[in-house]
C-alpha positions, 0 to 999 in steps of 0.5 A, spaced: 500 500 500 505 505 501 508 503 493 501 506 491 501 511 496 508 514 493 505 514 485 499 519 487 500 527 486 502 530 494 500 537 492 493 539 495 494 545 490 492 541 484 486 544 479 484 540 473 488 546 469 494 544 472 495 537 471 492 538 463 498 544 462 503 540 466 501 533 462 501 536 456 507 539 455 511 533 458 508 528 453 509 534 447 517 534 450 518 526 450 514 525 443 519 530 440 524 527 443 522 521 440 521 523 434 528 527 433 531 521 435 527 517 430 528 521 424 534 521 420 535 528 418 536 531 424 539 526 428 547 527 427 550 521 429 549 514 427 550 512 435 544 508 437 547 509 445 546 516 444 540 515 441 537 511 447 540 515 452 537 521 451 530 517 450 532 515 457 534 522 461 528 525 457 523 520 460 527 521 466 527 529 467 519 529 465 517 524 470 521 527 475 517 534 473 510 532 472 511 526 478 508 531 484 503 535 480 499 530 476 503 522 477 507 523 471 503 518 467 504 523 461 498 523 458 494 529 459 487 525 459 490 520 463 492 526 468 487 530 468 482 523 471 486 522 476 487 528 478 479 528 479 479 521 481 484 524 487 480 529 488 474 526 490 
């Protein structure tokens, strides 16, 4: 139970508008991550390990933005239900 407990958003501050501002742009900065890593022309090395690390600390430093606002679930309608939900 304290395991849950840890994955649940501590700020009682926490609006709907919040969560949906905070998950939005953390899904927008690790989708475009993902994809600069994935496309070709913008990517200046071959180097696949450079390519999965920086996947890996974009992955990282979101969850550690978002993860005591909204849960870190990097989706907004995902944050913005369990927002409600802990509300309630």
């Amino acid at each position: 139970m304290d395991r849950v407990l840890l994955l649940l958003p501590n700020e009682p501050t926490v609006t709907m508008w919040n969560a949906f501002l905070i998950e939005t742009v953390c899904t927008f900065m690790f989708v475009m991550i993902n994809l600069l890593v994935k496309t070709g022309k913008t990517s200046p090395t071959k180097d696949g390990l450079l390519c999965c690390f920086s996947v890996a600390w974009t992955l990282l430093a979101m969850i550690t933005v978002a993860g005591g606002k909204s849960g870190a679930c990097l989706n907004p309608a995902v944050g913005i239900a369990q927002t409600i939900w802990g509300m309630i």
